[in-house]
C-alpha positions as CSV (number, residue, x, y, z in Angstrom):
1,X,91.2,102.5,111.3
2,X,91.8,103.6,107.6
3,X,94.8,103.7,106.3
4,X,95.8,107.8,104.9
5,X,97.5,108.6,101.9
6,X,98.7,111.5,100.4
7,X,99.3,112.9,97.0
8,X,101.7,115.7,96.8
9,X,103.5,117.7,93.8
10,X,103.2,121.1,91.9
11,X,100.8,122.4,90.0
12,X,99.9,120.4,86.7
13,X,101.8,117.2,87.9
14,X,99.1,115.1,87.5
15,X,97.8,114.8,90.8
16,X,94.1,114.7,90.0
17,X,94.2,112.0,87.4
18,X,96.9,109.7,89.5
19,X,94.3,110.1,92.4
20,X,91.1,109.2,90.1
21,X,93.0,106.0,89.3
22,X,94.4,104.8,92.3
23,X,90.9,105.2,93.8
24,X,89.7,103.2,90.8
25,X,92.2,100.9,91.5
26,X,91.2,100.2,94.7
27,X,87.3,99.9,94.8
28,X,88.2,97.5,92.0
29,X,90.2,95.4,94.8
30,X,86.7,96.0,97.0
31,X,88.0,98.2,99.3
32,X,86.1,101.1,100.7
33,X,87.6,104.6,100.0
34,X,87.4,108.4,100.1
35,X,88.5,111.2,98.6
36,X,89.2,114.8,100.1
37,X,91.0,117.6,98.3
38,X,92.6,120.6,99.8
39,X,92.2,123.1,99.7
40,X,88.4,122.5,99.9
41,X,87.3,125.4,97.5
42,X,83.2,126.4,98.1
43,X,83.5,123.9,101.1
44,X,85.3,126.2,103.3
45,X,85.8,129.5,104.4
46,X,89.8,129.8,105.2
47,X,89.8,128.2,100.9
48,X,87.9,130.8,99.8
49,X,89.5,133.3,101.3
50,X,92.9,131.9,99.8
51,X,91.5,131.3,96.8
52,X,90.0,134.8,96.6
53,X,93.3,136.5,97.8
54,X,95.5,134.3,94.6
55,X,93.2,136.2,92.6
56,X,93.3,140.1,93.4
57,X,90.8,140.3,96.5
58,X,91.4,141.2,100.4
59,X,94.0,144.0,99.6
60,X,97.5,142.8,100.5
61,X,96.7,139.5,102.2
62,X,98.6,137.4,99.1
63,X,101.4,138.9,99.9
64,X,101.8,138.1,103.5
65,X,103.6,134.2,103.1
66,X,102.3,133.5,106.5
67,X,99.0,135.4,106.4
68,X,98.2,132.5,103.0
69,X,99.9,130.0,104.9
70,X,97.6,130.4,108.1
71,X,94.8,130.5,105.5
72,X,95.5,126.9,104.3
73,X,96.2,125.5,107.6
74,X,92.8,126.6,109.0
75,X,91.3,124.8,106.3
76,X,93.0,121.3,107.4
77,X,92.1,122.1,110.6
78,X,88.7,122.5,110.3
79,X,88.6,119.4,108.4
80,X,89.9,117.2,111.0
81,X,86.3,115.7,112.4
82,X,85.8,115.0,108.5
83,X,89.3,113.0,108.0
84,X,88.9,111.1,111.3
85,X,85.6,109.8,111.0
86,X,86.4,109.1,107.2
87,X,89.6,107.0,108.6
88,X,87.1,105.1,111.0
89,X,84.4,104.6,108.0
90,X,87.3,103.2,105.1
91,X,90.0,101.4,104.6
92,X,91.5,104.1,102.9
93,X,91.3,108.0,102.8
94,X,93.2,109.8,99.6
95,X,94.0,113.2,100.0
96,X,95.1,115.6,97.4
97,X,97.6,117.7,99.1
98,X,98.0,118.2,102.4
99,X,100.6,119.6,105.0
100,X,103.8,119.4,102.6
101,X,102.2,121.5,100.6
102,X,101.5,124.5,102.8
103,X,105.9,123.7,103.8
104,X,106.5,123.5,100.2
105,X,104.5,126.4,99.1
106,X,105.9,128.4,102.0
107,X,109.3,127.5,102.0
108,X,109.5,128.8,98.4
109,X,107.9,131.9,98.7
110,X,110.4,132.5,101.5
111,X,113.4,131.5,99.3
112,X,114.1,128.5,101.8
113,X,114.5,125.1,101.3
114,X,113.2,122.0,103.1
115,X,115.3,122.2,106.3
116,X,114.3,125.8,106.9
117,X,112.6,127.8,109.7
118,X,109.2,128.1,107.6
119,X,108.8,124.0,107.1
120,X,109.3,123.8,110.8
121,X,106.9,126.5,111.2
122,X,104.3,124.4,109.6
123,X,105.4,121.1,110.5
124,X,104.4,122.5,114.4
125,X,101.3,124.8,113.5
126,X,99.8,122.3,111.9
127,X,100.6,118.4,113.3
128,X,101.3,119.3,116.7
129,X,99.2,122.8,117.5
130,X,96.2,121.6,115.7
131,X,96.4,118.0,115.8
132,X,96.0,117.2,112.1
133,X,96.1,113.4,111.3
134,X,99.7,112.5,110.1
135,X,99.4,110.3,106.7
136,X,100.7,106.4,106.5
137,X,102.3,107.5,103.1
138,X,103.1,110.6,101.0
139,X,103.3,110.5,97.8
140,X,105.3,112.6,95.5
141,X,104.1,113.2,91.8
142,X,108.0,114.3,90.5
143,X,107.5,115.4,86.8
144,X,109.2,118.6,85.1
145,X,108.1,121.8,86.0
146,X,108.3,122.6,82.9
147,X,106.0,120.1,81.4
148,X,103.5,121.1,84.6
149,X,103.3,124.2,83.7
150,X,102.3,123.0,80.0
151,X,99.6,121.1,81.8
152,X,98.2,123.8,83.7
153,X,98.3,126.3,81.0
154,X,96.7,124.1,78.5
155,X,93.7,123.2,81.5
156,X,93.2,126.9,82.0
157,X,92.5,127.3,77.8
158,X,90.4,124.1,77.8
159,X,87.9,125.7,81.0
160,X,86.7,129.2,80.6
161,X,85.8,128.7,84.0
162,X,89.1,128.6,85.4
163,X,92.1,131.0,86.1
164,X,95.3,130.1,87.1
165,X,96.2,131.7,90.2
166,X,99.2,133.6,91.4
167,X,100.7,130.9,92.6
168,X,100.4,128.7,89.5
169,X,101.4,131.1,86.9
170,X,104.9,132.1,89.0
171,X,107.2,129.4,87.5
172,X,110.1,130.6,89.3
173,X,108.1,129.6,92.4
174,X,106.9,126.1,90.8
175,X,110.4,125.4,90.1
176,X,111.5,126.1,93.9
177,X,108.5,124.8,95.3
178,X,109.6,121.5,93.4
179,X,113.1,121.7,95.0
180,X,111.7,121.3,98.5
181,X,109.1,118.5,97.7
182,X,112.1,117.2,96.9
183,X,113.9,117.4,99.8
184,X,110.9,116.8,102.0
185,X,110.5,113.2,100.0
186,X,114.3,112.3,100.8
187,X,114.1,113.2,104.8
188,X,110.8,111.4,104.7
189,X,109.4,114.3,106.3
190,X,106.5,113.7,108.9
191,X,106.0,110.5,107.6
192,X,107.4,107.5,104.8
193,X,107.3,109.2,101.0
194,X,107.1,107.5,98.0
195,X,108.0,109.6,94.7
196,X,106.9,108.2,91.6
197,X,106.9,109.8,88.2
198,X,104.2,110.4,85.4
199,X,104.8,107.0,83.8
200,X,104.0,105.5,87.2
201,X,101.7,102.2,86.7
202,X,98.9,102.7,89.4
203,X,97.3,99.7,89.6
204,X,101.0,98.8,91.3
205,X,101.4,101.9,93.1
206,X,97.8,100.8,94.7
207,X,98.3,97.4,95.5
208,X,101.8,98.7,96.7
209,X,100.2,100.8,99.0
210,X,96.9,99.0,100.6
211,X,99.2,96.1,101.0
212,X,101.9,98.0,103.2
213,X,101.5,97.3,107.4
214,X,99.9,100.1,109.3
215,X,100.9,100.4,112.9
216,X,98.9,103.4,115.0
217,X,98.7,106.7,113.6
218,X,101.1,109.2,115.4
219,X,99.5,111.7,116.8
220,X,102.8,114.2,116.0
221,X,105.5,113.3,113.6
């Protein structure tokens, strides 16, 4: 059985890049990994529909925290078969947000921080109604909001292709969204965090994590 990581933070942290080289990292090592973002745009149906909604479409559904929140959460659990059998194929499986986003996102929409009903909310829906794998590690991508925002403004202008969403252009939400990946990361919520910054060496942060013990995967956290 794989081992699961996952890669959590605001929009324009750096996610994307930290993940490209930790994989890098990794095959370099010789081990066998995959790579799944969520949400899984033009992969599934419950994304789309999110995505679609961030933009204008399906009346008032964006508005409705719960109604986007269910959205996200359907995608993860349609994609359990996929996670599993990558788990039972590699030694490791990356993910690019995951449940702590959907209890970030949420909790910050709802003006709540990290010990609040709506983290609950999804830390049940989704781990223990639906069954969704629970990571070995979650990783936290802390930079400043601020400078995030810079990031995802500028890769907006350099893609004509691309349009920031509701989400992602609300800074106030960024910046409170950021507050309870923080206090997720210091509970250790669901699982062990790790919360590194954007000067983070990731050949270290790689060898770091494939080199950690990995007991049984809990089915709940």
């Amino acid at each position: 059985m794989g081992q699961l990581f996952v890669i959590e933070g605001v929009d324009g942290a750096g996610k994307n890049t930290l993940a490209r080289r930790l994989v890098s990292a990794w095959e370099r090592d010789g081990l066998s990994v995959a790579r799944v973002g969520f949400p899984r745009y033009d992969r599934s149906v419950h994304a789309d529909l999110a995505a679609e909604a961030l933009h204008g479409e399906h009346g008032d559904t964006a508005r409705s925290v719960h109604a986007m929140a269910l959205l996200f959460a359907l995608d993860r659990r349609d994609a359990i078969d996929e996670i599993r059998t990558l788990l039972s194929d590699k030694e490791i499986v990356l993910l690019d947000r995951y449940v702590a986003s959907n209890a970030a996102y949420t909790a910050a929409r709802l003006e709540q921080s990290a010990d609040g009903d709506a983290v609950e909310w999804i830390r049940t829906l989704e781990f223990e109604r639906f069954g969704v794998p629970v990571p070995d590690v979650q990783i936290l991508l802390d930079v400043p909001v601020a400078l995030a925002a810079e990031r995802a403004a500028a890769r907006e202008s350099a893609d004509v292709a691309r349009t920031r969403d509701a989400y992602e252009r609300d800074g106030s939400l960024q910046s409170r969204t950021s507050d309870v990946y923080g206090g997720l990361a210091a509970t250790n919520w669901a699982s062990p965090w790790r919360v590194v910054t954007a000067d983070v060496d990731p050949d270290r942060l790689a060898a770091e994590l494939s080199n950690q013990p990995s007991g049984a995967r809990k089915v709940t956290p």
